[in-house]
N, C-alpha and C positions, 0 to 999 in steps of 0.2 A: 293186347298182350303179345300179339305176334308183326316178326318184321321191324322194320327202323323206323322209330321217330326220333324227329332231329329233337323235340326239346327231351329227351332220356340220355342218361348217361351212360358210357360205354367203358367197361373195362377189352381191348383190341389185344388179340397175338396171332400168330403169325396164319391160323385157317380159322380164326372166327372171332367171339366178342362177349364176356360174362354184361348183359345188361344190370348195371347197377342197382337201378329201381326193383326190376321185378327179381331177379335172380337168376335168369333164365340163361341158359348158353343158347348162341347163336351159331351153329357152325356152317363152315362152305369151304370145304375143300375142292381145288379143282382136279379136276383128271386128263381132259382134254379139251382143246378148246376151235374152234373152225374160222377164223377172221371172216368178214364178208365184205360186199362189195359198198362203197358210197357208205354213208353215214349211219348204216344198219347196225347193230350192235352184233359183237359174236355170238354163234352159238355155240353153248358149251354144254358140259357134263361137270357135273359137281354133289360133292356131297353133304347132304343137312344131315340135319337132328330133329325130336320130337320126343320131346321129355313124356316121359308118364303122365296120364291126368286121371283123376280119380273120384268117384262121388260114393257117398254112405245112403241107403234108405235105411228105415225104422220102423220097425212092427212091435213082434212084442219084443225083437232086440235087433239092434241094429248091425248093418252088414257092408263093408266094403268092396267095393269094383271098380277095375277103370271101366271110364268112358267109353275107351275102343282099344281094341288090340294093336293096332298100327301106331306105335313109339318105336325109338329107339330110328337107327342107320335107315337112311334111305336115299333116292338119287331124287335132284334137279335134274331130270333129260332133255338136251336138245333147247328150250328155248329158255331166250328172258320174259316168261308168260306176263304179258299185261291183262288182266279181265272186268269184267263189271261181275257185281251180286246184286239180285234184286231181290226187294220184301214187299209185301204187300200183308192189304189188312183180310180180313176175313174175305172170302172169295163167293161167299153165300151170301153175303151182306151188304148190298147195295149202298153207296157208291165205294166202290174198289179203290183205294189211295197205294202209290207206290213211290217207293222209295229204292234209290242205286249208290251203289259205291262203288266207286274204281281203286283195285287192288294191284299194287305195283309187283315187282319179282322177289321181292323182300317178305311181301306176303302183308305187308300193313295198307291198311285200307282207308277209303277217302273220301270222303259224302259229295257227292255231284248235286249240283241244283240247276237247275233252268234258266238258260239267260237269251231264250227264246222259244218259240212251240215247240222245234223240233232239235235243241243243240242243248246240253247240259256241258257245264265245268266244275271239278273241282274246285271245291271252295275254299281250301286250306292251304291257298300257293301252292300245292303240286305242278299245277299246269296240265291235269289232262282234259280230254273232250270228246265226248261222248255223242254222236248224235244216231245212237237206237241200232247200229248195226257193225259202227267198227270205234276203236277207241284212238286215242293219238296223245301222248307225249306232249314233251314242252318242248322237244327238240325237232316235232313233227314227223315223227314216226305211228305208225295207224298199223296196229293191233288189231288181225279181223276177230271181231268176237260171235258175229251170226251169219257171216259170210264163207261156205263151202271153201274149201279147196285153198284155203289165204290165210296165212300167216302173218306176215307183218312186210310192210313196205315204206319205206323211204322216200322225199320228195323227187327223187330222181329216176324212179320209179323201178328202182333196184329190191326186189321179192325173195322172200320163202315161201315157199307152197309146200301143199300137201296133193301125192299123189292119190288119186281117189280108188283105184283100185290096188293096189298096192300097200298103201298108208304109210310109204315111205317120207321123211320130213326131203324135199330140193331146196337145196339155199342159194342162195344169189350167184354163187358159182355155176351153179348146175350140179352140186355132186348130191348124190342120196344118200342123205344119214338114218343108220336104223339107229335104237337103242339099244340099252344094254336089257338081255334076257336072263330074269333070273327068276327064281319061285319059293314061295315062303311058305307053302304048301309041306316041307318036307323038308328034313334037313340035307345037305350036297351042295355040291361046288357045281358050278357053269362058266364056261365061257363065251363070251360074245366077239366076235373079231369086229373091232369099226376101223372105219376108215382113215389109215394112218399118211405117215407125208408122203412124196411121191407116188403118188397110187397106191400105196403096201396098205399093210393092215396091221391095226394094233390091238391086238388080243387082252382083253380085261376079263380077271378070272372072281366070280362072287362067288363065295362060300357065304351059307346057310347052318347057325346050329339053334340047337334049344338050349333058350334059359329056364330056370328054372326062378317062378315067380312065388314070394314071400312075404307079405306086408307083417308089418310089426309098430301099425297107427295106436296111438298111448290114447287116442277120445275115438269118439263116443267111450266114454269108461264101459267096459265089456262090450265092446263093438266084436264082430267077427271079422274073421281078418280074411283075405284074399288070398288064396294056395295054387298055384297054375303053372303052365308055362306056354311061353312062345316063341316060335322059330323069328329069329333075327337074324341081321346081317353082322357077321364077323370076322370079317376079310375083304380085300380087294385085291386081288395079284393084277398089280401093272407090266404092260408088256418088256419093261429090262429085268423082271422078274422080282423086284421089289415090291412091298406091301404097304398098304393098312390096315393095322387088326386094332379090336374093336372089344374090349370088355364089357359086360352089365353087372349093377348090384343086383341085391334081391329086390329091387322097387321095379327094377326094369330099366334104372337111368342110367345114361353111358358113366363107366366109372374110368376107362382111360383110353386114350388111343395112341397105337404104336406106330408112328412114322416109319418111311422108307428106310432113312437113313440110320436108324436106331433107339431114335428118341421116344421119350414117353410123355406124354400128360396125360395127369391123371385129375381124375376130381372127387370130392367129399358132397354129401349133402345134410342139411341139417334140420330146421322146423319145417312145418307145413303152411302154406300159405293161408293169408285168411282174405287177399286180395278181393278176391271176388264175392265174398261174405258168406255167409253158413248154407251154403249151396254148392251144387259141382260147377266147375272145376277144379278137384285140390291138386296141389304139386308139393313138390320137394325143392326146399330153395339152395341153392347152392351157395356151400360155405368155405371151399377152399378151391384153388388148382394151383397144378405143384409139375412143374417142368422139368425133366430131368434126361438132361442130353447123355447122360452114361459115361460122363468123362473123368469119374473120381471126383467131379466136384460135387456129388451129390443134389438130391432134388430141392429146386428154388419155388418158393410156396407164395402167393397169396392169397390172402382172405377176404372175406366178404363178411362184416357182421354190421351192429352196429353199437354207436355209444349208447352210455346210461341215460342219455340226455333222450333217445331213439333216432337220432341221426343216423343216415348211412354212409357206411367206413369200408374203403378198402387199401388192406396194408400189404405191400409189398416186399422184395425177399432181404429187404436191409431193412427192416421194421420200419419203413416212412407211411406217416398215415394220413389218408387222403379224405376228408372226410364233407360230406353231400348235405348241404339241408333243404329240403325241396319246401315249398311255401304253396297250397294248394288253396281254390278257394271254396266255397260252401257245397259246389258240385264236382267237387277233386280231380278239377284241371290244375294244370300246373300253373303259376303266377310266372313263380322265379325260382331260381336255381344258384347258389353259393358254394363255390368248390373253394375248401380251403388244405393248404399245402402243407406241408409238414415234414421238417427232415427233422425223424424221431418219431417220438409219440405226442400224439396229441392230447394228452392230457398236460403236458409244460407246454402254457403257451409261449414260451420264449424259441419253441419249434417252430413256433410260423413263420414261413418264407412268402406266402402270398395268398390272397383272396380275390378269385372272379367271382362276380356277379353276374346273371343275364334275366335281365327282366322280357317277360314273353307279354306282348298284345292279346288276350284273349277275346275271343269272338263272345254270343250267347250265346246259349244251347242250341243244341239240332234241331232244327227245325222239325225235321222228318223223326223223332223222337217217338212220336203216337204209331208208328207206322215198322221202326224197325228196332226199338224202344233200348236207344241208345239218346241218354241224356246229355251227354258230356259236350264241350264247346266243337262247334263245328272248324272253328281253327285255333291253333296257339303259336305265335311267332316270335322270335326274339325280334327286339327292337334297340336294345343295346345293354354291352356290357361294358362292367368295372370292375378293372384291377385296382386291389390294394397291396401294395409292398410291405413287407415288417418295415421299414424304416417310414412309414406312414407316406409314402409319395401314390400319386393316384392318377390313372389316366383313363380315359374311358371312348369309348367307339359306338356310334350311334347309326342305328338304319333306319330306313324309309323306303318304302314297297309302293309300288304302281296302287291306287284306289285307296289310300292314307292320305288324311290331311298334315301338311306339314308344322304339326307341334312339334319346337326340336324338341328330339329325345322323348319324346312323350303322343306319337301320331295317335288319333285315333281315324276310326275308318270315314270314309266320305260316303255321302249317299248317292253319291253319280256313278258309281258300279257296283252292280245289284245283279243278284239271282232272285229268281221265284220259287216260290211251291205250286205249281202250275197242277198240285192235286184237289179234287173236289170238294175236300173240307181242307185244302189249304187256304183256299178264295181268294190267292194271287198274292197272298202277304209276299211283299220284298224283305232283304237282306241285304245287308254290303260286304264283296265280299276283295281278295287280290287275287291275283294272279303270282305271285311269289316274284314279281321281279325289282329287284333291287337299285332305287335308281339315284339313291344317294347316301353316301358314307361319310360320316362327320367323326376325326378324328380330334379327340382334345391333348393337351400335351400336359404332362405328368404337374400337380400341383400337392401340395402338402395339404394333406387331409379333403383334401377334395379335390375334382378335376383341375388342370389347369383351363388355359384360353384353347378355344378351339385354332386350331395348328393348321389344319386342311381339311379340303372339302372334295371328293371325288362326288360329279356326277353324271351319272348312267343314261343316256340316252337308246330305247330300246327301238328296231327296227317296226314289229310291229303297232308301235305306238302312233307314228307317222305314215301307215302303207296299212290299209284294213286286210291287202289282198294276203299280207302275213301272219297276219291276227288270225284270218280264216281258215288259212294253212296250220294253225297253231304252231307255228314259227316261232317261240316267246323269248326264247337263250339271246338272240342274235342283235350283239351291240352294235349300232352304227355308231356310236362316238360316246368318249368319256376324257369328262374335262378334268382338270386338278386344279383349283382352288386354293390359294393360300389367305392366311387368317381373315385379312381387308376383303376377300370376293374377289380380288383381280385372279384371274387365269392364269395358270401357270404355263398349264402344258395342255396337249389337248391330239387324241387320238381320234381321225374316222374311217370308218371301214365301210365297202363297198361290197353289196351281194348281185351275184346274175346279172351284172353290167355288158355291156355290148362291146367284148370285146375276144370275140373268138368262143368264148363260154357258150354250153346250153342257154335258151331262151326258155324263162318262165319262171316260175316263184319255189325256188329249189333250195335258196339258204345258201347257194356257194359263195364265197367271199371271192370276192375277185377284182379289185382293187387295184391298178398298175401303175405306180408310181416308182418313182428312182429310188428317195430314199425310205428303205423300207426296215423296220426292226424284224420280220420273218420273211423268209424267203422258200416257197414251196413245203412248206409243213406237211401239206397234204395236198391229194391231185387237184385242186377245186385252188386254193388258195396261194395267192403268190406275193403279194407285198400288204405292207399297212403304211399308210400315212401318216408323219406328224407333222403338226405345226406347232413354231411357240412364237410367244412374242416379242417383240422383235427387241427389249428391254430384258431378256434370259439369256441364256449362256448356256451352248451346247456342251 
């Protein structure tokens, strides 16, 4: 429910994302942000959300509560946190089985399995890896997760630390970032000074009020309802003295936020979800947002509902309706996903402008299911889509992932890379599982009612594929060469790239591209990187 999955659909604006599926808003505003050194991601300050969640018990009448008091404004401080979660079976019950997930910054999570005693990887092509004390990216960044004083570091061996007496965040600069200080304890304003440019300081002011909390749930029929309130955050004063302010409904759910600049969005909510089935957690699915820059043009709205049909629909501020039909299978993974277009309403289909398709690979179930009693496929991947045009023309795009056997348009997994359950009543069962690297794209060219011929071929040759010492490094992004293919198989064009080569560069398995040839399509992108190669053949035409 929480965080990005790539097969969910996204309604995007400009500090966050209404998830189509679930209803939920995603928000991330940023505030400040600290670049770092080498290929470390920034660290920044930014703002979420945390909708209301809510469960009913029942005696001799039943009674509404949320879950926990912490919804609504809150901050992302200081890092892009990568972590593991572990579960385990009864702890008095011999033999003890356990089960890890690795949870990106997004906050969605990712079933790791064993592809050794002591190394685990995500099994869902994320790319991370785990081995029991720090975690690492696809880009090869290593997330301390039970290691003191370590933060996250880079193949070049560029750090965040944490000072231990202190508990100040050092980032790969050297500067010490505190957070922002503030207390929910009480209603009041606070300001924290962080560290701004040139040495100065940028002062962020958080105000604290009370909502006052109100449920008005139509079931349980004579249900009792929930009366309270809670201090939330209601402001942000940034240091050129502009803001963000922050409204609640009586649910608790943010109802709008008022930009620096003057703008407003706001949002509506509607039914109660029954997603997670006649248990907690309930929510309030959100039914509109409604933009409104203050300019006399008044506020521009879309919706969230769905058709008669119970397709999900969302329509935007010229009535175009865009409308979702998700295709689940017996255990309500996603199959496949049909976005259809619509200038107007979709109820005349003489409105359609166009129809993607993307059919996703799904995995079996979790294996670790008994353990952290999460049934659902341990991966779901797209493998290709189709477009369909109103004028009936169709073209489609086809992938294939590293540990896929090559059926076009149709891989299924190979048995030659495998994870284990290396737990005691797993008894070593294997699994096949990718790595998410993409090593070939099959574009077809547009045909009446069906695809045309395939048109081009790109394909991905991945560094670690050829060099273990990268694979170990979980190095897994880093192309050494991709070829382009025209319809016959002959080679069109053909790019390679060169990392940590012997030529003035550090020494070691670091990821830098470093490549030096004449003619080059990039020149100095970044410190590490200075030219690329191409070749074509000698029958092409620059």
């Amino acid at each position: 429910m929480t965080g990005f999955q790539s097969y969910y659909q996204y309604d995007a604006f400009d500090v966050g994302n209404v998830n189509i599926n679930t209803k939920l808003i995603n928000l991330k505003i940023p505030l400040i942000s600290y670049p770092q050194r080498g290929t470390l991601p920034s660290v920044d300050f930014w703002v979420n959300y945390s909708p209301s969640l809510w469960k009913y018990t029942c005696g001799s009448y039943c009674t509404w509560s949320p879950t926990s008091l912490r919804f609504g404004i809150s901050f992302q401080q200081l890092l892009p946190y990568v972590g593991v979660a572990r579960f385990h079976t009864d702890l008095h019950v011999q033999p003890v089985d356990y089960a890890y997930h690795a949870f990106d910054p997004t906050g969605a999570q990712h079933v790791l399995g064993w592809t050794s005693p002591t190394m685990m990887e995500s099994v869902d092509g994320s790319g991370f890896r785990f081995d029991g004390t720090n975690i690492t990216d696809k880009n090869g960044i290593t997330y301390c997760w039970a290691q003191r004083g370590c933060v996250m570091r880079d193949p070049n061996g560029n750090a965040v630390t944490v000072d231990q007496q202190t508990g100040d965040t050092i980032d790969s600069v050297g500067r010490h970032l505190v957070g922002l200080n503030y207390s929910l304890l009480q209603p009041g304003c606070t300001t924290s000074s962080l560290l701004g440019p040139n040495g100065g300081t940028a002062p962020f002011t958080v105000c604290v009020s009370t909502v006052n909390i109100s449920t008005t749930f139509s079931w349980p029929v004579g249900s009792h309802q929930y009366i309270g309130s809670v201090n939330m955050i209601t402001s942000i004063i940034r240091p050129n003295g502009t803001s963000w302010s922050f409204t609640y409904d009586n649910y608790g759910d943010l109802q709008s936020i008022g930009t620096p600049m003057g703008g407003t969005i706001s949002f509506t909510y509607g039914s109660l979800s029954s997603t997670l089935g006649g248990g907690a957690p309930y929510y309030l699915l959100v039914s509109t947002r409604a933009v409104d820059a203050h300019d006399s043009s008044g506020a521009h709205s879309w919706s969230y509902s769905t058709t008669q049909s119970g397709q999900l629909m969302m329509t935007d501020p010229l009535g175009n309706d865009t409308v979702y039909t998700i295709t689940h299978n017996g255990n309500q993974d996603i199959q496949s996903t049909n976005v259809d277009y619509y200038n107007g309403s979709h109820t005349n289909p003489q409105n359609l402008i166009k129809s993607e398709f993307t059919q996703n690979l799904v995995s079996g179930p979790n294996p670790f299911f008994y353990i952290d009693n999460n049934s659902s496929a341990y991966a779901a991947i797209p493998i290709y889509t189709t477009t369909i045009w109103a004028s009936g023309r169709v073209s489609k795009t086809c992938l294939l992932y590293d540990g896929l056997q090559n059926v076009p348009c149709a891989p299924i997994y190979s048995p030659g890379q495998i994870f284990t359950d290396n737990n005691p009543d797993g008894h070593g069962t294997q699994y096949p599982f990718t790595y998410g690297s993409v090593i070939q794209t099959s574009d077809y060219d547009f045909g009446n009612g069906a695809a045309g011929a395939l048109l081009r071929q790109t394909n991905n040759q991945y560094l670690w594929q050829g060099n273990s010492n990268y694979q170990s490094a979980n190095l897994l992004s880093l192309v050494s060469s991709s070829a382009i293919l025209d319809s016959s198989g002959a080679q069109f064009a053909q790019t390679s790239y060169g990392y940590d080569e012997n030529n003035g560069s550090p020494q070691g398995v670091f990821g830098n591209e470093t490549v030096g040839y004449a003619v080059a399509e990039r020149w100095h992108i970044s410190g590490d990187e200075h030219s690329v190669r191409h070749a074509r053949n000698a029958n092409s035409k620059d």
